[in-house]
C-alpha positions in Angstrom: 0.0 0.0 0.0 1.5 3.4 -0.5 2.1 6.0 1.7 0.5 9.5 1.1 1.3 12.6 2.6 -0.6 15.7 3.2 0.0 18.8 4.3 -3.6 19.9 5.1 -5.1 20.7 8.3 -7.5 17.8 9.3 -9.8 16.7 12.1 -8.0 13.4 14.2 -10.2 11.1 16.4 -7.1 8.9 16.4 -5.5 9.8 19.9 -9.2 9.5 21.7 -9.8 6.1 19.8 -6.3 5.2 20.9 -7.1 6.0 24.4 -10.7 4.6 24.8 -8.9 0.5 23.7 -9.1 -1.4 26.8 -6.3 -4.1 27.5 -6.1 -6.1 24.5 -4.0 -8.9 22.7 -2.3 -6.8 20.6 -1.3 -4.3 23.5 0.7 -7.8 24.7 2.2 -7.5 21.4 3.9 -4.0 22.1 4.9 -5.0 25.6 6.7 -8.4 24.6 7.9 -6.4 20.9 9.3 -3.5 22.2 10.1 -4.0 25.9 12.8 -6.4 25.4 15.6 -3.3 24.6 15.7 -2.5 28.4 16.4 -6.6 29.3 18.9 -6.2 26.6 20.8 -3.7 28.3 21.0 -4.8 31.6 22.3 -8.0 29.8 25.1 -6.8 28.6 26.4 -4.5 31.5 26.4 -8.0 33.7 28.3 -9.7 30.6 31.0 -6.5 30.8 31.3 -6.6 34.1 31.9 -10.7 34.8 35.2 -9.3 32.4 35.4 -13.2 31.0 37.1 -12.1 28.0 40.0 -10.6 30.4 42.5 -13.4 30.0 41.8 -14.1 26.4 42.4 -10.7 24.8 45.1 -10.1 27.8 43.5 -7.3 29.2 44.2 -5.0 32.4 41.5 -3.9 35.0 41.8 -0.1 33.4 41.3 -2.0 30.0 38.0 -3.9 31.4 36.8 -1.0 32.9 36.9 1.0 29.6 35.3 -1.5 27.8 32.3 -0.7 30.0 33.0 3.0 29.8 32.8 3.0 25.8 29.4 1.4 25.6 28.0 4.2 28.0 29.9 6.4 25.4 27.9 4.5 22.6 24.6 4.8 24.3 25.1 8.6 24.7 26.2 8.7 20.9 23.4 6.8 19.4 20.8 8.2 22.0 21.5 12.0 21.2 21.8 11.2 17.3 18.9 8.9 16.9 16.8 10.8 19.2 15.9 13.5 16.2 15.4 10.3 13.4 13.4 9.1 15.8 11.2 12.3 15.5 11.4 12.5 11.7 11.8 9.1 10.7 9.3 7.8 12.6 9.2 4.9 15.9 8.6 2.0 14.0 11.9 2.6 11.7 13.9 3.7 14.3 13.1 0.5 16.8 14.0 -2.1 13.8 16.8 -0.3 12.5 18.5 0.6 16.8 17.2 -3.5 17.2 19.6 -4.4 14.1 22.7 -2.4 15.2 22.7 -3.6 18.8 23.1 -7.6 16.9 25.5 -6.7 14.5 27.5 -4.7 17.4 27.1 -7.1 20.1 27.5 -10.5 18.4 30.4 -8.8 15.9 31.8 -8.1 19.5 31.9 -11.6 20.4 34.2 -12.5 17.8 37.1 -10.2 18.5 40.8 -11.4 19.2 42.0 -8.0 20.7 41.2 -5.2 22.8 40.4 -2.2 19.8 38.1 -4.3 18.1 36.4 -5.2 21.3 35.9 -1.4 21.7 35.0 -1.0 18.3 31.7 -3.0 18.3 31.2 -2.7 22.2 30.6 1.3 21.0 28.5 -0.1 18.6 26.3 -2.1 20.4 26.0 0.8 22.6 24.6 2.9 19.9 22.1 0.9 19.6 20.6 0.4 22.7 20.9 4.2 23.2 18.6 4.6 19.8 16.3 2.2 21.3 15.7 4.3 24.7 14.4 7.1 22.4 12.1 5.0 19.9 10.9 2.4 22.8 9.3 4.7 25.0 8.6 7.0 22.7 6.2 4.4 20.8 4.8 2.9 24.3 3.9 5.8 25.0 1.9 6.3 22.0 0.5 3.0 21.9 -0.5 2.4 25.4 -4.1 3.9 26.5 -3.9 6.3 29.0 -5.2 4.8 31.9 -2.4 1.7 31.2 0.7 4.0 30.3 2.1 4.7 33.5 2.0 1.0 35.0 3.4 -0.6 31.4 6.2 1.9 30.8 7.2 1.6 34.7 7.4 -2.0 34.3 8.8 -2.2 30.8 11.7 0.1 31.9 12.2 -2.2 35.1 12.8 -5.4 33.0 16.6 -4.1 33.3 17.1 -6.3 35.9 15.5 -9.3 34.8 18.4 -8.8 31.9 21.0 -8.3 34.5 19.4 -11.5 36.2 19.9 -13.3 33.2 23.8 -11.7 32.2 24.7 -13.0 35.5 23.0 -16.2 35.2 24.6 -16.7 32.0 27.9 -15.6 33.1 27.8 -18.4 36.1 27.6 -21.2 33.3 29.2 -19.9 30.2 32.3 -18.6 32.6 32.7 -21.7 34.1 35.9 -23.2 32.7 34.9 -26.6 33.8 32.0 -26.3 31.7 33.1 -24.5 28.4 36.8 -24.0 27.6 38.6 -20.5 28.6 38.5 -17.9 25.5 34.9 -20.0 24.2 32.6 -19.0 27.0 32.8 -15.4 27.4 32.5 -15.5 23.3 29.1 -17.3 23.4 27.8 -15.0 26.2 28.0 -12.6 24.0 25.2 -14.1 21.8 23.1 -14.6 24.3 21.7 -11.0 23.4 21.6 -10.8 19.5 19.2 -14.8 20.0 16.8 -12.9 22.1 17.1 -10.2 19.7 16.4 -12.2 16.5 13.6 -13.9 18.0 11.7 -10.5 19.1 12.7 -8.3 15.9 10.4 -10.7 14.4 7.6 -9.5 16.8 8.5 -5.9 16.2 7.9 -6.3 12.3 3.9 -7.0 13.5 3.7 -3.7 15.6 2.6 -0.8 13.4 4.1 2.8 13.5 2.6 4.6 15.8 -0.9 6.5 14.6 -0.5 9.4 16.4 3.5 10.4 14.5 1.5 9.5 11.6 -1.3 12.0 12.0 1.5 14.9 12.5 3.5 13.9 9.7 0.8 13.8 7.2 -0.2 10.5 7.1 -3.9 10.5 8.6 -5.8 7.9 6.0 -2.5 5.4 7.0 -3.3 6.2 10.6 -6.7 5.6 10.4 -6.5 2.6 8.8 -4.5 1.3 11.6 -6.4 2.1 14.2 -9.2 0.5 12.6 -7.4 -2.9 12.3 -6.8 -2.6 16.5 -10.1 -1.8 16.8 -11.2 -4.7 14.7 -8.8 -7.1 17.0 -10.5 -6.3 19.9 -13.9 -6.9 18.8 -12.8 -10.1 17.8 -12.2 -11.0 21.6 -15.6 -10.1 22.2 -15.1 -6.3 23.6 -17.9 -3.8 22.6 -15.9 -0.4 22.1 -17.8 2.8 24.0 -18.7 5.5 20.9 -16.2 7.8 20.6 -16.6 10.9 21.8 -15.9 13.4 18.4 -15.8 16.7 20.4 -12.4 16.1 21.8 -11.2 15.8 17.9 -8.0 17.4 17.3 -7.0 19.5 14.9 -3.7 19.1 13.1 -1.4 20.7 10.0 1.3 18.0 9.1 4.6 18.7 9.1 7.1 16.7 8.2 10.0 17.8 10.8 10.7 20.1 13.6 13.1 23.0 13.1 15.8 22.7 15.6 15.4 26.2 16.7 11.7 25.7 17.4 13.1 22.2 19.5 15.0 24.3 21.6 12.4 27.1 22.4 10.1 24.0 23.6 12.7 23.0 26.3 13.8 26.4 27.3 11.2 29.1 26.5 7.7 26.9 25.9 8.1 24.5 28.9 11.2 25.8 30.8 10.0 24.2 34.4 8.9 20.5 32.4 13.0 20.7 31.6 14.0 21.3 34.5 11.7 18.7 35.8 13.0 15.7 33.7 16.4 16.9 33.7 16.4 16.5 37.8 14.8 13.1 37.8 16.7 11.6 35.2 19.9 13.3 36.6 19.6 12.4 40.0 18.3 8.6 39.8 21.2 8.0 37.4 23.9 9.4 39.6 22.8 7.3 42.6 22.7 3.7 40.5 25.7 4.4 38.8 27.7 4.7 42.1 25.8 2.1 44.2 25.6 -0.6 41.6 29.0 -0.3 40.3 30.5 -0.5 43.4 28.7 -2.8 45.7 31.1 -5.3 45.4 33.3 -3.0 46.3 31.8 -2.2 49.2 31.2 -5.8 49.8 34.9 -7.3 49.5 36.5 -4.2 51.0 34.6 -4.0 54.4 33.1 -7.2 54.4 35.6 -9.2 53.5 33.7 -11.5 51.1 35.8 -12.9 47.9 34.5 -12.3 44.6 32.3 -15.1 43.7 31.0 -14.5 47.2 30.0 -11.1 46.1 28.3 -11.9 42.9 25.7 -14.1 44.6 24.4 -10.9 46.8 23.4 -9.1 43.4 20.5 -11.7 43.4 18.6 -10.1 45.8 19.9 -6.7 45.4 18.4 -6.9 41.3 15.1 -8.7 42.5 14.3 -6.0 44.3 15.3 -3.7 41.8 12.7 -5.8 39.2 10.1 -6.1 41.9 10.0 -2.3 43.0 8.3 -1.5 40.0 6.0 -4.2 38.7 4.5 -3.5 42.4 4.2 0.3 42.6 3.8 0.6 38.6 0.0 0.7 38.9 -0.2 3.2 41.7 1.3 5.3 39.5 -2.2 5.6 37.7 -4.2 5.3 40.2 -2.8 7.6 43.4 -1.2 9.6 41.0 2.4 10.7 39.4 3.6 13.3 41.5 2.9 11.9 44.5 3.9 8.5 43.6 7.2 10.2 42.2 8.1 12.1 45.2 6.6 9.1 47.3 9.3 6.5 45.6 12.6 9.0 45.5 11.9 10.2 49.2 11.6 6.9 50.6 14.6 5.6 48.4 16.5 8.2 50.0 15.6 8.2 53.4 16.3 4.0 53.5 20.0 4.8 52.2 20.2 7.4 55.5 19.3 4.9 57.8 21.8 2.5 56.4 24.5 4.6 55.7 24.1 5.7 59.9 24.3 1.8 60.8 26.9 1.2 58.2 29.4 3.8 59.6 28.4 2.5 63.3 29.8 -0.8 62.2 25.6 -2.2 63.2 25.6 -4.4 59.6 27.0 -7.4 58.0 26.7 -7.9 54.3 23.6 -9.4 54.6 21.6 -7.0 56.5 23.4 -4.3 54.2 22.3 -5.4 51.3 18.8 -6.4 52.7 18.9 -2.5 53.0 20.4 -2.1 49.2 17.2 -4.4 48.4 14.5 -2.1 50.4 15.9 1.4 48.9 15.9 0.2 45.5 12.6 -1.3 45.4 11.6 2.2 46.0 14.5 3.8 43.6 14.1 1.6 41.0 10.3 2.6 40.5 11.5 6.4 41.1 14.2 5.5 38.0 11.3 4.3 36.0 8.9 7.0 36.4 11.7 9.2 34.9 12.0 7.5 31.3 7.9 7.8 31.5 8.0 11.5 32.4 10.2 12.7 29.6 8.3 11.1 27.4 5.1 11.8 28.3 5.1 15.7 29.6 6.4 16.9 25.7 5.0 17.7 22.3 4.7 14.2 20.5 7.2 16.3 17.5 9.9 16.4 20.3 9.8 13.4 22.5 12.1 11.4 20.9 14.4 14.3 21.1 13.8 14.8 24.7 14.3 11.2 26.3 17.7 11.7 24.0 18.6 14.8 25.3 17.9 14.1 29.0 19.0 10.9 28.6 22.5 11.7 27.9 22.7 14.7 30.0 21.9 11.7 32.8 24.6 9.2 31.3 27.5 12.2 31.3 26.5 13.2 34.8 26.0 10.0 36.2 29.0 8.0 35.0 31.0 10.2 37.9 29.3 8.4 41.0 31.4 5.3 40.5 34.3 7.5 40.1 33.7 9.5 43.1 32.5 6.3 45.1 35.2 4.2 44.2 37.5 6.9 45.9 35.4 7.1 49.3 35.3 2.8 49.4 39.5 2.7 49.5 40.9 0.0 50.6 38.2 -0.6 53.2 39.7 1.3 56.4 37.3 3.9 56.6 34.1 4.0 57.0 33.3 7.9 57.3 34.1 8.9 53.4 31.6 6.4 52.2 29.1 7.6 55.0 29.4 10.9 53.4 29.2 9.2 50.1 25.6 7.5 51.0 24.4 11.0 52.4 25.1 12.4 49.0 23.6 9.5 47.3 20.7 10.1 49.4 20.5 13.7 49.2 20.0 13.7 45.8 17.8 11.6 45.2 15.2 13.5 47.7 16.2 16.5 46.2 14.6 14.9 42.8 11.6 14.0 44.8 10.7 17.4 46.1 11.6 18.7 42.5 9.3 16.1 41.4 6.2 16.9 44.2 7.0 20.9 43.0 7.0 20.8 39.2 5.8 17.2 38.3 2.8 17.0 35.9 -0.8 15.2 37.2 -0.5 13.1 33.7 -2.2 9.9 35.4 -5.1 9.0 33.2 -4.9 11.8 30.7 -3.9 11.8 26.7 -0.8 12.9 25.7 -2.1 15.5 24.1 -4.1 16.9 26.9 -0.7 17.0 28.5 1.8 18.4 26.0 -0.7 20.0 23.0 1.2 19.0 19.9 3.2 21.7 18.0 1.2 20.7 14.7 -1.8 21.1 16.5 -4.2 24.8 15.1 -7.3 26.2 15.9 -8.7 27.1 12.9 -11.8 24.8 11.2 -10.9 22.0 9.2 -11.8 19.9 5.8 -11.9 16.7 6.6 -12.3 13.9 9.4 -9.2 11.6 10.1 
């Protein structure tokens, strides 16, 4: 069928028709299709960081630890430059074409014999997953009703640790030399992503761009048609759909892309307390996962004296609660509300570190009952981390999100990738207790600093359309032709 494009202003029913679906089949479809990127990338941080490739490609710690540094790098990169495709492209392009550069960069990565090529394809792996952030929730978004969003982005963003469950899993048997041979395990870990991926890019070819880009970018009939075929999906399973209501119709003149000066007057001059907003939560819950989670073993080796492989059984329970926190709390984000449920998650997060960072530098813990409390704040932080993704992308202009999870997103990366740095220095060699104290403070602080941010500024977008909450820039008041 061909695509046609127009460029005059027409009447859309298509977000309200969108919005009125109740749970359906094919809204499993977008969940299993599109929510795999996160489990990807928590994947292949636990791969990096078991380091089984260390002896093979005769690499040093500093080496190992770049390795990890360089796909961050990539996720910035591919985030900040397929953040605007995303936007003009479109999100059903963009989540095939991030899907396919994550394989070919991951399993490529898999076959290298020295450390530059390692980096090489570990960068672009990283690209890719960083593209997918800005197409994935950009389309769940679109494709979720309203009263579902909150809860299904929460969760889908959470499956990062069912990925780091399954890296480390992995790891265990593929890095077991009296399994698999040194130099052939850490090789087939490295396929364990690009498998899952082949099986769910065939998924992700049954998901159809999202109506609502359509509708902006000239593509209404398309749209239409789409939203028909859903519609007719859910009938089949027996649902009668309420009439639609056509007086919350929306007027819109296509427009195939967004200047970039008219980008940045949304941020700063437009919605200059929204930026602030997601910048804050996006900032602060990367800052305090980067330096817990990349140093907990650390911490646990250092002043708890456990060995390694001791070590990497307490990130069980430290990732389950991570995974739990927000398939629990994810539907009170709908019901009791976003800011609330924001502030709610980052306060208590916060205030559970304090606690434990008093008993840890009182010498009251072991490693057990310090990472029970590693397990408790997270479940709370990791729903807090969540909420951010879903935030950015919900409190913009539908033109701009994918250019404002990008944005924010690397802003987030760049600032965050100095807590392990600066954590790493107040661990030491395990003598002192008092600079990681301080350390935990700060980690704390910040995080109830995003809360109140978020209780201040946040956005009551629980139950609403996204484009009762961020009116799109196509969007005009004057009458119109035709019904799309």
């Amino acid at each position: 069928m061909a695509t046609t494009h127009s460029n005059q202003p027409v009447r859309t029913l298509v977000p309200v028709r969108m919005d009125r679906l109740p749970w359906a089949h094919f809204h499993w479809m977008v969940v299993l299709g599109l929510g795999v990127s996160w489990i990807l990338d928590g994947l292949e941080i636990q791969l990096v960081s078991a380091s089984g490739f260390k002896e093979s490609l005769g690499m040093s710690s500093e080496d190992i630890g770049f390795t990890a540094t360089i796909y961050l790098i990539g996720q910035v990169c591919g985030a900040l430059f397929f953040g605007r495709l995303t936007d003009r492209w479109g999100r059903k392009k963009l989540f095939i074409i991030t899907l396919g550069i994550y394989l070919i960069g991951s399993g490529i990565a898999g076959l290298a014999w020295a450390p530059w090529f390692l980096y090489i394809w570990r960068f672009v792996a990283g690209m890719g997953i960083g593209g997918e952030y800005t197409a994935i929730n950009s389309a769940i978004d679109e494709l979720i009703p309203a009263k579902y969003r909150g809860r299904v982005d929460i969760a889908v963003n959470g499956t990062y640790w069912a990925g780091a469950m399954l890296g480390a899993f992995s790891s265990f048997f593929l890095l077991n030399h009296a399994l698999i041979p040194e130099g052939i395990g850490w090789r087939l870990a490295f396929f364990v992503g690009p498998v899952l991926g082949l099986v769910i890019i065939f998924v992700r070819r049954q998901i159809p761009e999202s109506p609502r880009w359509m509708v902006t970018h000239g593509q209404g009939d398309e749209a239409n048609r789409i939203v028909d075929g859903i519609e007719a999906s859910v009938r089949a399973q027996g649902v009668t759909l309420e009439p639609v209501d056509e007086s919350r119709a929306m007027l819109v003149k296509p427009e195939e892309s967004v200047p970039f000066a008219t980008v940045i007057d949304v941020f700063l001059r437009k919605y200059p307390s929204r930026t602030f907003l997601g910048i804050s939560m996006m900032v602060t819950q990367s800052f305090l996962y980067n330096a817990i989670f990349f140093t907990y073993a650390l911490v646990l080796q250092n002043f708890y004296h456990l060995n390694a492989s001791d070590s990497a059984l307490y990130f069980f329970p430290f990732a389950i609660g991570n995974l739990l926190g927000p398939l629990v709390l994810g539907p009170l984000f709908d019901t009791f509300g976003r800011r609330k449920m924001i502030f709610g998650t980052y306060f208590l997060a916060g205030l559970v570190l304090l606690i434990s960072a008093y008993l840890f530098k009182e010498g009251a813990l072991t490693a057990t009952t310090h990472t029970i409390f590693w397990c408790i704040s997270f479940f709370f932080a990791s729903a807090g981390a969540s909420s951010a993704y879903l935030t950015v992308s919900e409190i913009f202009p539908l033109e701009v999100r994918g250019q404002a999870i990008s944005y924010f997103f690397a802003i987030s990366q760049v600032v965050g990738s100095m807590g392990p740095l600066i954590f790493a220095n107040f661990v030491g060699n395990g003598t002192d207790r008092v600079p990681l104290f301080w350390g935990y403070v700060l980690g704390a602080g910040v995080m109830i600093f995003g809360g109140l941010v978020a209780w201040f500024l946040g956005v009551n977008a629980e139950g609403k359309g996204l484009e009762d909450i961020a009116e799109p820039l196509t969007s005009v008041k004057t009458p119109s032709v035709s019904l799309r």
